[in-house]
VOGU-3710 file (C-alpha; in Angstrom, 3 decimals, decimal comma):
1> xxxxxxxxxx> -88,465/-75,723/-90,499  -87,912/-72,164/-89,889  -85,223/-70,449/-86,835  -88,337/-70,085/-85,007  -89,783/-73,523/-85,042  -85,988/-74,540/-84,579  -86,056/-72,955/-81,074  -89,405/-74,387/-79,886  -88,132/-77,696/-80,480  -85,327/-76,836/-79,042
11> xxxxxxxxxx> -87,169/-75,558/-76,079  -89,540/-78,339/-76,050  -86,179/-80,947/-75,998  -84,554/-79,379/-73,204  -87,974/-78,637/-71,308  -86,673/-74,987/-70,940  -90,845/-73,330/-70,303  -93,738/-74,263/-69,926  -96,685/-73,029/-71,298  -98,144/-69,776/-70,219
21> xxxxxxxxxx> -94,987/-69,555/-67,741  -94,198/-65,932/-67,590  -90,340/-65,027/-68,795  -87,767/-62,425/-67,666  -85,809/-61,494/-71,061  -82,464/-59,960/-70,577  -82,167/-58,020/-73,225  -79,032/-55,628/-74,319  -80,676/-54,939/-77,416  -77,715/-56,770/-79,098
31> xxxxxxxxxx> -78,739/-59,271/-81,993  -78,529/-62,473/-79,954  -80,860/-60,856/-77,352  -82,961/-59,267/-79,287  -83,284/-62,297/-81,993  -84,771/-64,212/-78,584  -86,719/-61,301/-77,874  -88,911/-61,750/-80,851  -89,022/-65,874/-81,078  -90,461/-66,108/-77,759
41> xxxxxxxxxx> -92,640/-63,435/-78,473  -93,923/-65,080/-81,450  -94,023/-68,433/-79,664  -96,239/-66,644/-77,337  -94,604/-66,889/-74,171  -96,022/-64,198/-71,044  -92,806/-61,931/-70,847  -91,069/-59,211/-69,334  -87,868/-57,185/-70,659  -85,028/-56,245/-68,623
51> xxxxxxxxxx> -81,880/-54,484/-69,118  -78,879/-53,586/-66,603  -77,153/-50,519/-67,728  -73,528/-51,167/-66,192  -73,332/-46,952/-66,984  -69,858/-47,883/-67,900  -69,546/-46,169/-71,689  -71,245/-42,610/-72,094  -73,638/-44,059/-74,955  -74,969/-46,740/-72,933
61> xxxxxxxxxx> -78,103/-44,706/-71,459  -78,943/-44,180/-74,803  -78,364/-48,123/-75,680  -81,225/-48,579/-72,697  -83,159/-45,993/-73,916  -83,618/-47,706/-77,180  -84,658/-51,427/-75,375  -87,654/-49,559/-73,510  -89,042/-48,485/-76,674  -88,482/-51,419/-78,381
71> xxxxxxxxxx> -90,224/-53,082/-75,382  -93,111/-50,188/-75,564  -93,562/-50,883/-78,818  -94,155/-54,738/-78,695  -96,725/-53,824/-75,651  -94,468/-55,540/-73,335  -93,352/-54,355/-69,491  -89,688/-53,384/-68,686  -87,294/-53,417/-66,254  -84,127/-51,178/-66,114
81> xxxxxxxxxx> -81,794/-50,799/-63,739  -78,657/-48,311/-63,590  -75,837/-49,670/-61,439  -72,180/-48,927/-60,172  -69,959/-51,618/-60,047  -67,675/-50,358/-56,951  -69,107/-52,992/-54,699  -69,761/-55,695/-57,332  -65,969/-55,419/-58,626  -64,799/-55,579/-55,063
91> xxxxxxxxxx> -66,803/-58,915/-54,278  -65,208/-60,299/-57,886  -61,955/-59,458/-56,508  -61,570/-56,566/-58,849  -62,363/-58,560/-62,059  -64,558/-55,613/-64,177  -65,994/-58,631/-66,313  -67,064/-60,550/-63,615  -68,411/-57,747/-61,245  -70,661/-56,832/-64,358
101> xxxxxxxxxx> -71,860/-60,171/-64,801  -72,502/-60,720/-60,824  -74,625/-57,373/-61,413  -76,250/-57,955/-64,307  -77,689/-61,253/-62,684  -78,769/-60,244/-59,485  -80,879/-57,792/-61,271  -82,748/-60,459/-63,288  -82,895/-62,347/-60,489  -84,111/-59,686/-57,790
111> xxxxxxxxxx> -87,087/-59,220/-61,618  -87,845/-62,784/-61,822  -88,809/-62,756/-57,881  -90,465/-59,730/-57,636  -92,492/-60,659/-60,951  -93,145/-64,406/-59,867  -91,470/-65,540/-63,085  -89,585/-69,097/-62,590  -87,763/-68,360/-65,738  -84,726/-65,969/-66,991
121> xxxxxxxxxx> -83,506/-66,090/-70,570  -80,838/-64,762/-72,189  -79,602/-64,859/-76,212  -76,210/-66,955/-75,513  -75,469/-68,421/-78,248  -72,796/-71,528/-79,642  -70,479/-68,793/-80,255  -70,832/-68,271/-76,713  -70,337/-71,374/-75,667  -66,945/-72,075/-77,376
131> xxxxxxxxxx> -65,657/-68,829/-76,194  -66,784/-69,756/-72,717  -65,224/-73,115/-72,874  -61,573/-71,720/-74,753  -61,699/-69,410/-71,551  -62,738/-72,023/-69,318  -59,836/-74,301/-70,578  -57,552/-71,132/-70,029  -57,869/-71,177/-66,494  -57,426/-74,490/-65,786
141> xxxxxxxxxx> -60,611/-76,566/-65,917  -62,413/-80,225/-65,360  -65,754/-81,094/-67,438  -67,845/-78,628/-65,643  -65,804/-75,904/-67,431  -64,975/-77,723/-70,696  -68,753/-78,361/-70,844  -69,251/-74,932/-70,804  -72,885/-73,836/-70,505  -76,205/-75,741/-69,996
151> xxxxxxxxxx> -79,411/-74,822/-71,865  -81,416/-74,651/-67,733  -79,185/-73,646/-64,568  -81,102/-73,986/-61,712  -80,795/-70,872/-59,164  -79,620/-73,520/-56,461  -76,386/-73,511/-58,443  -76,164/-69,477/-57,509  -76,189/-69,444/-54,225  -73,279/-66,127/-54,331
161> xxxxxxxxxx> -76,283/-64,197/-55,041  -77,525/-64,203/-51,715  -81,337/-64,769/-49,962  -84,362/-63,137/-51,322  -84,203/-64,899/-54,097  -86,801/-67,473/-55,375  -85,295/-71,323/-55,396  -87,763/-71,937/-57,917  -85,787/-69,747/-60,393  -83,902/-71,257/-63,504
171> xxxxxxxxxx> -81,895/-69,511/-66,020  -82,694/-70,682/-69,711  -80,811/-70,350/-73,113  -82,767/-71,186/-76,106  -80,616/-70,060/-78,022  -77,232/-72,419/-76,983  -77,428/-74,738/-80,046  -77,749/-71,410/-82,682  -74,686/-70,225/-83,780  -74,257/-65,853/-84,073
181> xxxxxxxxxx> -74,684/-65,365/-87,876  -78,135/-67,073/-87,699  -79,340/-64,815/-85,116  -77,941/-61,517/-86,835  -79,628/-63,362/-90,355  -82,861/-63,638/-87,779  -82,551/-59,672/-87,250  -82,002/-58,868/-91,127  -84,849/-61,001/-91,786  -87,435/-59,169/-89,709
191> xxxxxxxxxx> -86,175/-56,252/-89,999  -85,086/-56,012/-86,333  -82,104/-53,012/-85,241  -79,957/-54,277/-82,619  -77,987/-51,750/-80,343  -74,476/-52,454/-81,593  -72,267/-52,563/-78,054  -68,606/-50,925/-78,612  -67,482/-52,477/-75,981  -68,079/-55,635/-77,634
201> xxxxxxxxxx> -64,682/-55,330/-79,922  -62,196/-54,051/-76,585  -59,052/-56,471/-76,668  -58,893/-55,491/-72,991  -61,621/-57,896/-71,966  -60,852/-61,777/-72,192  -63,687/-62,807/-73,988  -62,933/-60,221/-76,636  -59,794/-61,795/-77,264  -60,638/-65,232/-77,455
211> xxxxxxxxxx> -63,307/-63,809/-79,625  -61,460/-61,783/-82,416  -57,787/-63,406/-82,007  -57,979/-66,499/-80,263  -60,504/-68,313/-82,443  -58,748/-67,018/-85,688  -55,426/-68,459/-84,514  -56,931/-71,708/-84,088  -58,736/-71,994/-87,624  -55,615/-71,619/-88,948
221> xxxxxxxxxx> -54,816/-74,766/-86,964  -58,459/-76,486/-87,429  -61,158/-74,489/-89,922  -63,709/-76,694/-88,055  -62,302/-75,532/-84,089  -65,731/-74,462/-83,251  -67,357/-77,492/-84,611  -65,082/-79,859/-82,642  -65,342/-77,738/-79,093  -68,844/-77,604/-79,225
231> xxxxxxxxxx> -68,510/-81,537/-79,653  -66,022/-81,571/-76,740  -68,417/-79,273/-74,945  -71,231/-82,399/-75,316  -68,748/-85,156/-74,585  -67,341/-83,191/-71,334  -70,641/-82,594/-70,321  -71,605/-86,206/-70,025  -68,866/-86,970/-68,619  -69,780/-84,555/-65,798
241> xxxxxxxxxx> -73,508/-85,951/-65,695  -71,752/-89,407/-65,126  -69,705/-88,310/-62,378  -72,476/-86,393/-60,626  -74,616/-89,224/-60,688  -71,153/-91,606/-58,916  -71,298/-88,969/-56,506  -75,296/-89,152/-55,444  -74,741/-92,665/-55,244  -71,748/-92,356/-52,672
251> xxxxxxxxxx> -72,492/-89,354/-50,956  -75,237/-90,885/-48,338  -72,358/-92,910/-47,937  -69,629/-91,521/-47,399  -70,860/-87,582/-46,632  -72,787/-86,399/-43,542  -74,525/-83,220/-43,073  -73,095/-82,290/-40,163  -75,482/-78,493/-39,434  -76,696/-75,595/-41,894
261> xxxxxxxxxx> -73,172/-75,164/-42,080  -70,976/-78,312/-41,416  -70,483/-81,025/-43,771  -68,289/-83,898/-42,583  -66,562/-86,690/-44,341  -66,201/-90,434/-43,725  -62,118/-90,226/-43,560  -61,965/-94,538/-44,067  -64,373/-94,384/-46,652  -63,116/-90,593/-48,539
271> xxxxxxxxxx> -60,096/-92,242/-49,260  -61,003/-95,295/-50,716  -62,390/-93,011/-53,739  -60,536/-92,465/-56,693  -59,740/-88,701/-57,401  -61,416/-87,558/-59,225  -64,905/-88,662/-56,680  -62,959/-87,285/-54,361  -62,576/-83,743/-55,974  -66,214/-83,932/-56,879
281> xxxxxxxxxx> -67,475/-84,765/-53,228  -65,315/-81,429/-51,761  -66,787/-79,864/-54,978  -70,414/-80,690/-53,912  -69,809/-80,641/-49,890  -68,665/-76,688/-51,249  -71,989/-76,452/-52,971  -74,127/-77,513/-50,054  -72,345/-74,588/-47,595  -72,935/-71,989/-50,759
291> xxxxxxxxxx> -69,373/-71,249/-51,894  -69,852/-71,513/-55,776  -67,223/-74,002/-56,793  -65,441/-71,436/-59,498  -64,803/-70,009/-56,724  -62,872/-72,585/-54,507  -60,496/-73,395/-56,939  -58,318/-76,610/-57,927  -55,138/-75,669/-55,236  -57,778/-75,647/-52,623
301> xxxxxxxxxx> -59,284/-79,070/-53,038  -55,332/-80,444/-53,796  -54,698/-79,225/-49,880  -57,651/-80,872/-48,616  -56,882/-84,407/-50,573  -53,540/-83,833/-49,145  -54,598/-83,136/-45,694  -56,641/-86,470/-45,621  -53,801/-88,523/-47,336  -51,530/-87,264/-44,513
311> xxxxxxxxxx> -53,761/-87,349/-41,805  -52,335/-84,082/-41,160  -54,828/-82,518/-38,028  -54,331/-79,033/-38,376  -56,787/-76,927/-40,140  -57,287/-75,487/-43,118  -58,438/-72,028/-43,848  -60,380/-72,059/-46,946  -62,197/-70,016/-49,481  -65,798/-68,930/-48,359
321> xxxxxxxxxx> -64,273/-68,619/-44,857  -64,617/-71,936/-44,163  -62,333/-74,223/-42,608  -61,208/-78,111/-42,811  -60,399/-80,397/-40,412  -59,789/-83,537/-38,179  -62,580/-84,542/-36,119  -62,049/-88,233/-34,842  -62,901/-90,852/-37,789  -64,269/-87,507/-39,978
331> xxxxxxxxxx> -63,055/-84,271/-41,752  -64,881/-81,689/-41,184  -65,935/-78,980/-43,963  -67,501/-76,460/-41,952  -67,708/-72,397/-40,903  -65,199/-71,928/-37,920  -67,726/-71,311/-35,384  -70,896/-73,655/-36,629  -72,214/-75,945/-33,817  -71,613/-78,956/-35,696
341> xxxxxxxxxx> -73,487/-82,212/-34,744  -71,656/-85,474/-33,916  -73,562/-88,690/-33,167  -70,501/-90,647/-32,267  -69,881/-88,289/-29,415  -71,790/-86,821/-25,674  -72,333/-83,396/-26,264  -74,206/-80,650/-24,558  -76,678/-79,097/-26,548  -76,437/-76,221/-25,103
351> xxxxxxxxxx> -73,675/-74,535/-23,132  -75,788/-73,314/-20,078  -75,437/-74,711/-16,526  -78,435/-77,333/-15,693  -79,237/-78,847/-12,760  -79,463/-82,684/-12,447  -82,433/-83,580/-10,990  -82,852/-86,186/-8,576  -83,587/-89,000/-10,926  -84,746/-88,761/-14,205
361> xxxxxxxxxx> -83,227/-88,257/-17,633  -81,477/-85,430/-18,672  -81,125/-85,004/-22,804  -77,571/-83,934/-25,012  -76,839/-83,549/-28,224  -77,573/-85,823/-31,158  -79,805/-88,288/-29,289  -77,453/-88,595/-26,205  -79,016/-89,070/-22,933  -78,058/-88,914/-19,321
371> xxxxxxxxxx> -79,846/-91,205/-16,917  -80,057/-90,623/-12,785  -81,487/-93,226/-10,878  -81,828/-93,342/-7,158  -80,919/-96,795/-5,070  -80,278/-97,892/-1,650  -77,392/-99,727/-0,979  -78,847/-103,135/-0,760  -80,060/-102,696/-4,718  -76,578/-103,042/-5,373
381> xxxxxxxxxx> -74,955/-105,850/-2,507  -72,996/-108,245/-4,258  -72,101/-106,429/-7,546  -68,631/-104,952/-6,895  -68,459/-103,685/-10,107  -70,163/-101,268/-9,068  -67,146/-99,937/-7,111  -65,212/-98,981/-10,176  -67,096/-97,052/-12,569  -66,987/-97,554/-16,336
391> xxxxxxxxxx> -66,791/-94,863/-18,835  -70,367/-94,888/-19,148  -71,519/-95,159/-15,703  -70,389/-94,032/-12,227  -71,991/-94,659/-9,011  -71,724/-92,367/-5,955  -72,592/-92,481/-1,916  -75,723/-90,133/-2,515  -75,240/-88,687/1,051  -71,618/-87,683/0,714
401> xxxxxxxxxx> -72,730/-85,292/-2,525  -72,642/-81,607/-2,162  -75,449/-79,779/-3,676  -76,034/-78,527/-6,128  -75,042/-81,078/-8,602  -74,873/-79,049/-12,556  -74,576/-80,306/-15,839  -71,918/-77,572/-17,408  -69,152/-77,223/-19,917  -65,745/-77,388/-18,364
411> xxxxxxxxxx> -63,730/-74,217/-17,433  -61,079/-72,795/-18,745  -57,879/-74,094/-16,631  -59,979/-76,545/-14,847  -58,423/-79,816/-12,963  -60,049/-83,108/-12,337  -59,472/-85,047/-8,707  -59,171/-88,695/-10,322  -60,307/-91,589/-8,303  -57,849/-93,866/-7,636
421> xxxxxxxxxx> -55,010/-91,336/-8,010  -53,157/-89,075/-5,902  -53,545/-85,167/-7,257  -55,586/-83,738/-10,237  -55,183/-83,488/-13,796  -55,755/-80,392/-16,554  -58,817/-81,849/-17,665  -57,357/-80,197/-21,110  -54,674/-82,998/-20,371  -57,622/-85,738/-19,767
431> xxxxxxxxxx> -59,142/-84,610/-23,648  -55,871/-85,189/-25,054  -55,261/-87,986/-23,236  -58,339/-89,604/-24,712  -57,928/-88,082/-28,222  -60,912/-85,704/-27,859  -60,830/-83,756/-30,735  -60,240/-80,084/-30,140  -63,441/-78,586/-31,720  -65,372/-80,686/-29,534
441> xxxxxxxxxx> -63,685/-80,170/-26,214  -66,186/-76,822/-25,733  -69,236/-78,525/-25,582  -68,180/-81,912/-23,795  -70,094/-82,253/-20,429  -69,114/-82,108/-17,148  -71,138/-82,513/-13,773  -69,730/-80,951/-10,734  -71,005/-81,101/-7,209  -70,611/-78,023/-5,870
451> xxxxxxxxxx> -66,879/-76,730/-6,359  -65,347/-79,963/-7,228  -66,045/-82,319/-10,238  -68,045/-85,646/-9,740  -67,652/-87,012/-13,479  -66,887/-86,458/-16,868  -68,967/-88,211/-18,555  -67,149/-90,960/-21,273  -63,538/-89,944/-19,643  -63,179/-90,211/-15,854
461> xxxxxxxxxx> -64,611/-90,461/-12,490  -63,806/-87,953/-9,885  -62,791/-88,821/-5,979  -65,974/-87,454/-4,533  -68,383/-89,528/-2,671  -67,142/-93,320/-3,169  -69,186/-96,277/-2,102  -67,447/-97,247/1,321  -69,063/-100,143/3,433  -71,195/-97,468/5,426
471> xxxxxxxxxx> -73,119/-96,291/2,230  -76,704/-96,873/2,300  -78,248/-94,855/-0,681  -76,448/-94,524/-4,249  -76,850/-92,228/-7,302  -76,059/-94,073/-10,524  -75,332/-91,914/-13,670  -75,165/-93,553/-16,865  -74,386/-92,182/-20,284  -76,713/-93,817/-22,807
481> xxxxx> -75,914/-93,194/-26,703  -78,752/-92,619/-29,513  -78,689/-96,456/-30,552  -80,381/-97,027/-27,209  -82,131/-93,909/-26,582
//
């Protein structure tokens, strides 16, 4: 078989295109790049070049002058863009590799939407791949990063790259199981002139160095190094296929989507994981909020294990401007100020004063329901519970009420007349009292009758308007939870 029927099968294996799916080519006009250039020409794929100039080296206008008439020549359409990096470098935290890479992929991106292409591809090759992996393992990595790269990368996976974007997007690499020297062969062959980059032998960039000193260090060590990390590279990456899979099967379990931007965690069930489940459900629970998980980091997810193994309640300030914390029997993964949901609690849905109508049913958060029902007194002879209010229901002398009667958050500094006790109480004091978790407290309801407050529901009954002897109509509130909504 020859290179080129080598990378349709190896297209065709890893069900990288389609036919007649158009392609965005990156191209530097390198030998990788421009070795894929031509296969998928010749394989007759629909596609369109683009190149980012970074504008970083004097000659590299030049370098993107060449691609366009390369692409002219093949009677194919190009895209070029000329970018700073000021902005990208500051969002990579000043890294001048990454904030080129960031770059150079929103552009293809920001082609493959605006073209309607669901495919990128670009030239990496095996050589690639081990460097990727020996910098990877540098860092400090699990098998994500000793797997090193995948031949198809969704776009869900990129969610740092911000909306506008297709979802139906995927980044390809036909090219990951071809090693450098057969690509550069693939050039000499067809008489193909790649743009050589300069920048491409510069010690001061990582890769470079793992490229022209690492790797010869290590075949002094092992001649066959590359041989056995790309190896490693297939054995990690199973191993991180086997673990994803552990975690689809216990995330419905043990992980709640808590909002757009709220995830929350089962705390009994979270710890009963091993590890390393647990490291890959904060991993994924990252993923779903949109914080790339280079970017979160192994200290990070350490803390949050921690946190849960301690119980500890105070949050966590995390990268992505999230934060982590105790929320009853949960953890909660979440941006500070996202209205998360919470079944297992009566919320308002909404922070706004209501008014409670006469009788009727008035509706909460998360399925949660609040009933008023009108009686007369003689509904109700006989049944002295009715006299002492549960947590879920309180009864009051309808006459004795002061209009109007709201549905409202509490206030700030705000006391509670208890029945069957002498003075009031912070109802800040009542929450903590009844272990109301903090984040919640905002949105807990509160129905006051005029100035002073009837009930909260779930926590306590006020003093105002009690059944005495002489009462002849009632109003019965009850609290009634989504199971019997």
């Amino acid at each position: 078989m020859t290179f080129k029927d080598d990378v349709a099968d190896f297209i065709r294996t890893e069900a990288l295109f389609y036919p007649g799916q158009p392609v965005v080519v990156g191209v530097s006009g390198g030998p990788d790049s421009l070795c894929l250039l031509d296969v998928l020409r010749r394989l007759g794929y629909s596609l369109v070049v683009a190149h980012f100039d970074h504008g970083l080296r004097p000659e590299s206008s030049h370098e993107a002058q060449r691609v366009q008439e390369m692409a002219a020549k093949l009677g194919l359409d190009f895209e070029l863009e000329q970018g700073a990096l000021g902005v990208e470098r500051s969002f990579r935290e000043g890294s001048l590799e990454a904030a080129a890479r960031h770059a150079r992929y929103r552009f293809l991106l920001r082609v493959a939407t605006e073209r309607g292409a669901q495919r990128l591809a670009t030239g990496h090759t095996a050589d690639d791949q081990v460097e990727t992996m020996l910098m990877n393992l540098l860092r400090g990595a699990g098998p994500d990063g000793l797997r090193g790269m995948v031949p198809l990368t969704p776009i869900g996976r990129w969610p740092e790259f911000g909306p506008g974007i297709a979802p139906n997007v995927a980044l390809a690499r036909p090219l990951l199981r071809f090693g450098r020297a057969e690509t550069q062969a693939y050039c000499d062959r067809h008489g193909l002139e790649p743009v050589m980059d300069p920048s491409n032998q510069d010690l001061a960039f990582l890769r470079n160095r793992v490229r022209h000193d690492l790797l010869g260090r290590l075949e002094t060590y092992n001649p066959e190094v590359r041989q056995a990390l790309l190896r490693t590279s297939q054995i990690m990456g199973d191993v991180a296929d086997l673990m994803d899979e552990q975690v689809d099967r216990a995330w419905g379990s043990w992980v709640r989507l808590a909002g757009e931007a709220a995830v929350a965690l089962n705390n009994a069930g979270f710890e009963r994981q091993s590890p390393a489940l647990q490291r890959r459900l904060l991993r994924r629970a990252f993923e779903y909020l949109g914080i790339p998980t280079r970017e979160v980091g192994f200290e990070s997810v350490e803390r949050m294990r921690a946190a849960i193994r301690r119980q500890i309640p105070a949050r966590l300030a995390l990268p992505g401007g999230l934060s982590f914390e105790r929320v009853g029997e949960e953890w909660l993964l979440a941006e500070p100020d996202a209205e998360a949901a919470f079944p297992g609690y009566p919320l308002l849905d909404e922070l706004n004063e209501r008014p409670i109508p006469d009788s009727g049913v008035v509706d909460l958060a998360s399925g949660w329901r609040l009933s008023v029902q009108r009686q007369t007194r003689e509904t109700i002879e006989g049944r002295t519970s009715d006299a002492v209010p549960k947590d879920t229901c309180a009864v009051f002398d309808a006459d004795r009420i002061v209009q109007p009667v709201v549905l409202r958050a509490h206030l700030r500094g705000e006391r509670l007349s208890p029945m069957g006790m002498s003075g009031t109480v912070k109802l800040s004091d009542l929450f903590t009292d009844h272990k109301i978790p903090r984040r919640l407290r905002r949105r807990w309801p509160v129905i006051s009758s005029g100035a002073e407050i009837l009930w909260v529901p779930g926590l306590r009954r006020g003093r105002l308007a009690p059944l005495e002897p002489s009462t002849c109509r009632i109003v019965r509130l009850n609290l009634i939870p989504p199971s019997s909504a």
